[in-house]
N, C-alpha and C positions, 0 to 999 in steps of 0.2 A: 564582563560588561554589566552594567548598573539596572535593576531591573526594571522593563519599558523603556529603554535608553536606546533601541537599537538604532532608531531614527539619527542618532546622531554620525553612526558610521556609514550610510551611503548615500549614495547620489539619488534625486528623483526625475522623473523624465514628466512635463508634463503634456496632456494629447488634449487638443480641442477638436472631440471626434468630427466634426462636419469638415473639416478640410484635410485627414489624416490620410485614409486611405477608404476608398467604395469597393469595398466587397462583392455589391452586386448588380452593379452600375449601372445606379438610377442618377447617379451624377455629386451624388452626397455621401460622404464619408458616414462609413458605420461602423458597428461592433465583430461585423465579419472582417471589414478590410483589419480591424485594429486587432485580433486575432493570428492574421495570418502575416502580421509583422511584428508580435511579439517577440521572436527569435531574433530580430535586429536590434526590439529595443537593447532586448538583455544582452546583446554584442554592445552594446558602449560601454557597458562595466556598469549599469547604474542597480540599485537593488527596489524602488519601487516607484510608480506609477499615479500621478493625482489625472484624474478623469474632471474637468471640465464639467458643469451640467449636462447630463444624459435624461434626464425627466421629460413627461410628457410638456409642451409647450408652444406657444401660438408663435413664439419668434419673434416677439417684439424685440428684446436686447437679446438676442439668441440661446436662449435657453436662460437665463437669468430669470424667465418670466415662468413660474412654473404652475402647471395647471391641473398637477399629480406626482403627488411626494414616491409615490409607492409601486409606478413602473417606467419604465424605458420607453422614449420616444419612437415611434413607429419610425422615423426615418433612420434611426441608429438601428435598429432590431427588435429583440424581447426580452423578458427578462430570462427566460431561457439561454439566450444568448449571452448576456452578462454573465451569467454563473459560468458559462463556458470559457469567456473571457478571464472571468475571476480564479478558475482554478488552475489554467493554464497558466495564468501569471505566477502564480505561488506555487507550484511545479517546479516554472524556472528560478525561482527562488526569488522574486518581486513581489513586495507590500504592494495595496491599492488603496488611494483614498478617495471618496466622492467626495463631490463642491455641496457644500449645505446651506441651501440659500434659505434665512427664515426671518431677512426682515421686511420681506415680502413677499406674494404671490403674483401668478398673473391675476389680470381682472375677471380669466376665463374660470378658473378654480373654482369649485362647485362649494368651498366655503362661501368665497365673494358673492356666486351668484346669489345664495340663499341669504346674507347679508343684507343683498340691497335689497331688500323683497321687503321688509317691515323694519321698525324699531322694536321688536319683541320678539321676537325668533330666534331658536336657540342660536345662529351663528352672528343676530344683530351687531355683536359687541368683538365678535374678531379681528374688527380694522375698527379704525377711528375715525368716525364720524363726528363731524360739526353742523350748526346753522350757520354760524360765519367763520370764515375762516379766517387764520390770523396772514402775516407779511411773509413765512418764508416762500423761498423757490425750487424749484425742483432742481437736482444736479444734470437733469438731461434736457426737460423741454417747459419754460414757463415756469408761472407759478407751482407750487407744491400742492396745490385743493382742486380739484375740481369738482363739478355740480353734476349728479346723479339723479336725473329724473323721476327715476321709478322709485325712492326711498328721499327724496326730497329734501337731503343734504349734503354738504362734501365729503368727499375722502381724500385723506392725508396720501400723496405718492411723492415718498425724496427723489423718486428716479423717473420713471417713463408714467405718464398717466393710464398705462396698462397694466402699472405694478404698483398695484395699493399696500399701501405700507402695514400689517399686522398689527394688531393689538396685542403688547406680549404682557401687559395689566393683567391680560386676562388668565387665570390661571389654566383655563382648558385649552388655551392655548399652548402653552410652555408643556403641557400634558400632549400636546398635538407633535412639538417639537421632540420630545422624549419617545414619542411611540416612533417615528420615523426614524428616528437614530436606533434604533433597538431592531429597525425592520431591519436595513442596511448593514448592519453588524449579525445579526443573526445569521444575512446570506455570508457572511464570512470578509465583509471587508475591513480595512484594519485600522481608520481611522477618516477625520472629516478635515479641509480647506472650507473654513465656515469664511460667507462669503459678508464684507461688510457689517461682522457680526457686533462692533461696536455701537452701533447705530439703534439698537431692537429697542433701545429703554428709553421714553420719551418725559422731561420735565412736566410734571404737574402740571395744568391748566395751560400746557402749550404757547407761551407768552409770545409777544414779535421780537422777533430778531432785530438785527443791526441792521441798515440799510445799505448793505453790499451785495450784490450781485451775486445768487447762487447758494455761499456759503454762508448770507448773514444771520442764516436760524440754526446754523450747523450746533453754537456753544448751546443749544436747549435739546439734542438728543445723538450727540459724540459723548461717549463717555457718560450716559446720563445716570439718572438719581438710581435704578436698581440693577445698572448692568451687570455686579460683580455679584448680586445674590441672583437675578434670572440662572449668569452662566456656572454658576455652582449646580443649580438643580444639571444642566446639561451636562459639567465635568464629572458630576459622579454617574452618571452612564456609562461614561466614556471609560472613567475605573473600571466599570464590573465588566469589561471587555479586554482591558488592556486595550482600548485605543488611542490613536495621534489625534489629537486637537492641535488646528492650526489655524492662527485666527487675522484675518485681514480686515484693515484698519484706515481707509483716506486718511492724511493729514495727523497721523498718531506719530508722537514726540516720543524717544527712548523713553522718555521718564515714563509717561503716561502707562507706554508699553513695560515696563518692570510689574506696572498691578495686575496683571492679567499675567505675567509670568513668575511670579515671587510671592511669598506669606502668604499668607491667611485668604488672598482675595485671587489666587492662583486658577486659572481658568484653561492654561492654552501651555502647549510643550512650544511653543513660536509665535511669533508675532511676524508679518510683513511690513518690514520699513519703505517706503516710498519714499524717503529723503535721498538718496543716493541718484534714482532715477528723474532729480531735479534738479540735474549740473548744465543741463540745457537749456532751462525753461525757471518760469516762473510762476510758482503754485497750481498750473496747468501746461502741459504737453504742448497746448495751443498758444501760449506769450511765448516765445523765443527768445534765445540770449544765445550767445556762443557758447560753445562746448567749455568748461573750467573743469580744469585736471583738478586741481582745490579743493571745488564746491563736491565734486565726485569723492576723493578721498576723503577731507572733513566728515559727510555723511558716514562713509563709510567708518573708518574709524573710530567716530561717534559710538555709533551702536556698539561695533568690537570692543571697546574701554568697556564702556557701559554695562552692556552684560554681564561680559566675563566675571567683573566684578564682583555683579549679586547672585554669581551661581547660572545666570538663565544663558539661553543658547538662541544664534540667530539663523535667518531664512536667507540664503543667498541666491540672488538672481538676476542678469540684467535685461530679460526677456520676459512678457509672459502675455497672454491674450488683450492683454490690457495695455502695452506699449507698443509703438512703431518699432523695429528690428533695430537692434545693438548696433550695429556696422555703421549702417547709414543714419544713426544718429553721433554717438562719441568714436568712432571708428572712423576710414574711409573706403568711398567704392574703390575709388583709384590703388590704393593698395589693401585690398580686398581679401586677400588671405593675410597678409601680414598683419592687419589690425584685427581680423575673424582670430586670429590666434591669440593675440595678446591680450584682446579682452576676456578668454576666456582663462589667460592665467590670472589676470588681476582679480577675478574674484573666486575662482575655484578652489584658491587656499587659503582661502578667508578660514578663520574661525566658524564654523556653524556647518549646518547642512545644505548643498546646491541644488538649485535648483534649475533643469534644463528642457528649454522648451522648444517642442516638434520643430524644426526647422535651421532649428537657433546652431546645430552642429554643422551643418553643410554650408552654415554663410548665407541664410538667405535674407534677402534686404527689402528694402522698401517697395510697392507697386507709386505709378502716378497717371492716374486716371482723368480723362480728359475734360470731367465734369465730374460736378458736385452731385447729378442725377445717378451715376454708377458708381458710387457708391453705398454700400449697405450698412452701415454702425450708425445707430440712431444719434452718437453723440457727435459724431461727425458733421451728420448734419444741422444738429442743433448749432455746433459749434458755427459752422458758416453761415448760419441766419441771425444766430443771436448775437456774438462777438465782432467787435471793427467794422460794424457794418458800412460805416466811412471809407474802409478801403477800397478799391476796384474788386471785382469780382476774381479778376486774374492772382492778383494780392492773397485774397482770404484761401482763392484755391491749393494756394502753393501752400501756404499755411496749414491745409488740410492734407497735403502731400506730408508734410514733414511728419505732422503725428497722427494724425488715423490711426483708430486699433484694426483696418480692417488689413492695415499690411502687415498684421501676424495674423492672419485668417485666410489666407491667401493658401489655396491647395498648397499640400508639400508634395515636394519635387522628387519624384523619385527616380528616373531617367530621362532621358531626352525627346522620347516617344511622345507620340499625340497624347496629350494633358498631360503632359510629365509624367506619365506612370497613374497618375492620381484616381482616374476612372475611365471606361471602356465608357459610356456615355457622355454629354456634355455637364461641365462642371456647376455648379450650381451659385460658381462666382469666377471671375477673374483668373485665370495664369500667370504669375509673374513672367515676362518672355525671355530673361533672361535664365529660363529653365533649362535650355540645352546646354551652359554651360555650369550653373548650381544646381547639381543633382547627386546624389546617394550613390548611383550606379557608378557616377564619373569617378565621384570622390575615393570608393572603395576600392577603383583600380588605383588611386595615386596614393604613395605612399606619404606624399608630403601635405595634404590635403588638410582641409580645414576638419574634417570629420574625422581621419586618422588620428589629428591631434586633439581632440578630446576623447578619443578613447588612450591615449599617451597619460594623459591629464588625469583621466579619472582613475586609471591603473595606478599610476603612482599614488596620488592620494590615498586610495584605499591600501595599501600595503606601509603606512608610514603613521605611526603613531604621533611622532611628529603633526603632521599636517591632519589628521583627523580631530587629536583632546587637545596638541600642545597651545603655548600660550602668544599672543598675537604684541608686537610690536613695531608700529612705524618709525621711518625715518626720512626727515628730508621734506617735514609735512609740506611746505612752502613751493617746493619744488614746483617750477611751471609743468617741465615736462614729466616727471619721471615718480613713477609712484614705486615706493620701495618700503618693505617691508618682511619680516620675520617668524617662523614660528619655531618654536622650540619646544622641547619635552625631553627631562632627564638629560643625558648627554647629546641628543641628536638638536640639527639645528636647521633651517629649511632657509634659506634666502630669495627672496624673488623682488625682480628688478622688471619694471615695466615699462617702456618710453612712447608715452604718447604722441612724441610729436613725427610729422613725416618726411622729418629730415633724420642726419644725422644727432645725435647727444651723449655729448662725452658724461660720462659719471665717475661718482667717488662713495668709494665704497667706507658703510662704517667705521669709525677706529676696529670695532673688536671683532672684523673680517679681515681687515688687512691683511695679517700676521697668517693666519689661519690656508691649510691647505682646501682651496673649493672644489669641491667635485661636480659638474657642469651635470644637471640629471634632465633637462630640460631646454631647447632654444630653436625658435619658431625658424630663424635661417638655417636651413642647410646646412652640413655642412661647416658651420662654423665652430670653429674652438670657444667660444664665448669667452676669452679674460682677457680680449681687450677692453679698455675703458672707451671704446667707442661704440656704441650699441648705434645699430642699423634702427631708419624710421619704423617703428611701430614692432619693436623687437622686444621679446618677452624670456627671460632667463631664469630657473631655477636652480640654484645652486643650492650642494646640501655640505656639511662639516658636521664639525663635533666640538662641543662649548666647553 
């Protein structure tokens, strides 16, 4: 293995601790529930762990808002407890990575406090202060600036006006961001999911954007003028540790994403593509379109050429805190295992490393709340107040059903018991109710279950050279229903056939499988011989041969 390469052979499992499991059931997922179900993660086959924000934090966008780099949120645990967590994980032989949020803080952060207090003080200059401010807006609520009484100017927030955006200009800053990587690494973890970290470097003189809604100030701080020297000072920390840099990116294009993972300007062992998880929607989760088999593989594929090409390696995932659930978007409820399955073969033998989130193995799907007031994701509700506001209120709500991130937040299910298993207290959000039948307990009696088959999934993969380095080729890009695709290495050759639609689809297999003896290693129906050219609605085949 290549060295620091290990990330490339296994799975990652990721936990957004507040809905995982309460350990000590105040009704909130913590670091004991997440503890005392480490022995199921490492049952899926997966070999490390990315943690979600665990920092101290007031909860504006849930932990995203952080108000101390340097310990554990009281409702999670302590940091005592983390290390307990951290060593048990790497015990069972599982990496762990924190979320590195550093292109902002909360407003509570005893930086900000001290901040807004003068223009001369040492922390004046850690966010960015204006007298006027310019046209952009924030990606969550309103404008981008708002007006600070006590220091008698704005401050710059792209996100919640709780989370003032840093000043990463400032050199004791990017010093602030070094010592906290070095805290986190010291206790022994093994690398960072840096959160929006393209965003930290802001054009000169902050000019006004374009007059579009949200994203018209986005081209003066995506990608901006010192992103690739800021996250150099941060890559070489990460060297003197041997840690995973992984870096997420709104709206970042393969190309964009090659300078952050190639030459000279190399920052991140990954990048997260969000073009994939826009075969439904349009530039936001909240415009709707139908589901396109196309717009899904084009993205996907995209990246796979792309990469491969210049050496770099991709982030596979079709879940994660931040999207509505797999199923109940490109899937269906109606045939609910059959499509829980097939989607998790369409991307699990992608090229790159997977990514698989809390809940996402048992099938668990959307909640639809009977008002815009229970819900709790702030963009949620921005989205219903600020976008279509011309619609019926009925309209926007359904709208907020489809993609809310609060339906991957949604406790996980772990029986059918009072709160699913979740906590011996009352929950500190919603049960999805179809918990007595989506649940861990159910799943691990049925052998044919949505969670059986990703550990089917992940077992194989990891045992197949083939499907961990080999080299990735589509076929049939066109194809309405049926995404089909290859990976090979040396003599071995992996074939997998996906049919999205939820009927019948007959297929035709490559010229240069035709001929060739297949050996069936994988297929979501029962029971089936797989070599008919009739594939069952939302049926998923791995076939393996020799090239």
């Amino acid at each position: 293995m290549e060295q620091n390469q290990w990330f490339k052979d296994v799975t990652f499992y990721q936990i957004w601790t507040r809905s995982f499991a309460d350990g000590n059931g105040d009704g909130i997922g913590d670091l004991y529930g997440v503890y005392d179900k480490l022995d199921y993660i490492r049952s899926l086959g997966v070999g490390g762990i990315w943690f979600s924000p665990l920092y101290p934090s007031p909860n504006a966008d849930y932990g995203y808002d952080i108000s101390d780099y340097r310990d554990i949120h009281p409702d999670f645990g302590d940091l005592r407890q983390f290390q307990r967590v951290l060593d048990k994980a790497h015990r069972l032989g599982m990496r762990v990575l924190m979320d590195l949020v550093v292109n902002h803080t909360s407003d509570e952060h005893p930086w900000f406090q001290e901040s807004r207090k003068s223009r001369n003080n040492p922390y004046s200059d850690y966010y960015i202060w204006r007298d006027k401010p310019n046209n952009w807006d924030s990606l969550f609520e309103g404008k981008a600036w708002t007006y600070d009484e006590e220091r008698g100017q704005y401050y710059l927030h792209l996100f919640s006006k709780k989370q003032p955006d840093l000043n990463m200009d400032n050199p004791r800053v990017r010093r602030e961001v070094r010592e906290i990587m070095r805290f986190w690494l010291n206790m022994g973890v093994d690398g960072f999911r840096e959160d929006v970290i393209s965003f930290i470097s802001k054009r000169e003189g902050l000019p006004n954007g374009l007059p579009i809604p949200a994203v018209g100030g986005m081209m003066h701080y995506k990608d901006g003028p010192h992103i690739h020297e800021y996250l150099g000072e941060f890559r070489r920390v990460a060297e003197e540790y041997g840690a995973v840099q992984i870096g997420e990116s709104p709206m970042t294009t393969v190309r964009s994403a090659l300078h952050y993972l190639t030459g000279e300007t190399k920052s991140m062992d990954m990048m997260i593509s969000f073009d994939h998880m826009l075969a439904d929607c349009i530039g936001t989760e909240y415009m709707h379109l139908p589901f396109s088999l196309r717009r899904y593989k084009r993205a996907l594929t995209r990246w796979q050429y792309t990469l491969a090409g210049r050496g770099a390696w991709n982030v596979l995932y079709v879940e994660n805190h931040d999207h509505p659930r797999i199923i109940s978007r490109y899937g269906s409820e109606r045939y609910w295992r059959e499509s829980g399955t097939m989607l998790a073969v369409s991307y699990l033998f992608l090229q790159g490393t997977p990514f698989i989130y809390q809940g996402q193995e048992i099938g668990m799907t959307n909640i639809r709340l009977r008002s815009i007031d229970e819900y709790r994701d702030i963009a949620s509700k921005q989205n219903y107040e600020r976008f279509l506001t011309f619609e019926s209120p009925a309209k926007r709500l359904r709208r907020v059903h489809l993609s809310s991130r609060d339906s991957a937040r949604t406790p996980m299910q772990w029986n059918a018991g009072r709160n699913a298993g979740f906590t011996a207290g009352k929950p500190w959000f919603v049960v999805n109710p179809n918990y007595r039948y989506v649940n861990v307990e159910r799943e691990e009696r049925d052998r044919h279950s949505i969670l059986q088959f990703y550990r089917r999934c992940i077992a194989l993969r990891s045992k197949s050279r083939a499907l961990l380095r080999g080299s990735y080729r589509e076929f049939y890009p066109l194809h309405p229903h049926i995404f089909m695709y290859e990976r090979v290495y040396g003599s071995a050759a992996y074939l997998i056939v996906c049919n999205f639609r939820d009927s019948e689809t007959v297929i035709t297999l490559p010229p240069a499988y035709r001929d060739k003896p297949l050996q069936l290693m994988l297929d979501n129906y029962p029971g089936k011989d797989g070599m008919s050219p009739v594939m069952e609605a939302y049926e998923a085949r791995v076939y393996r041969t020799k090239r």
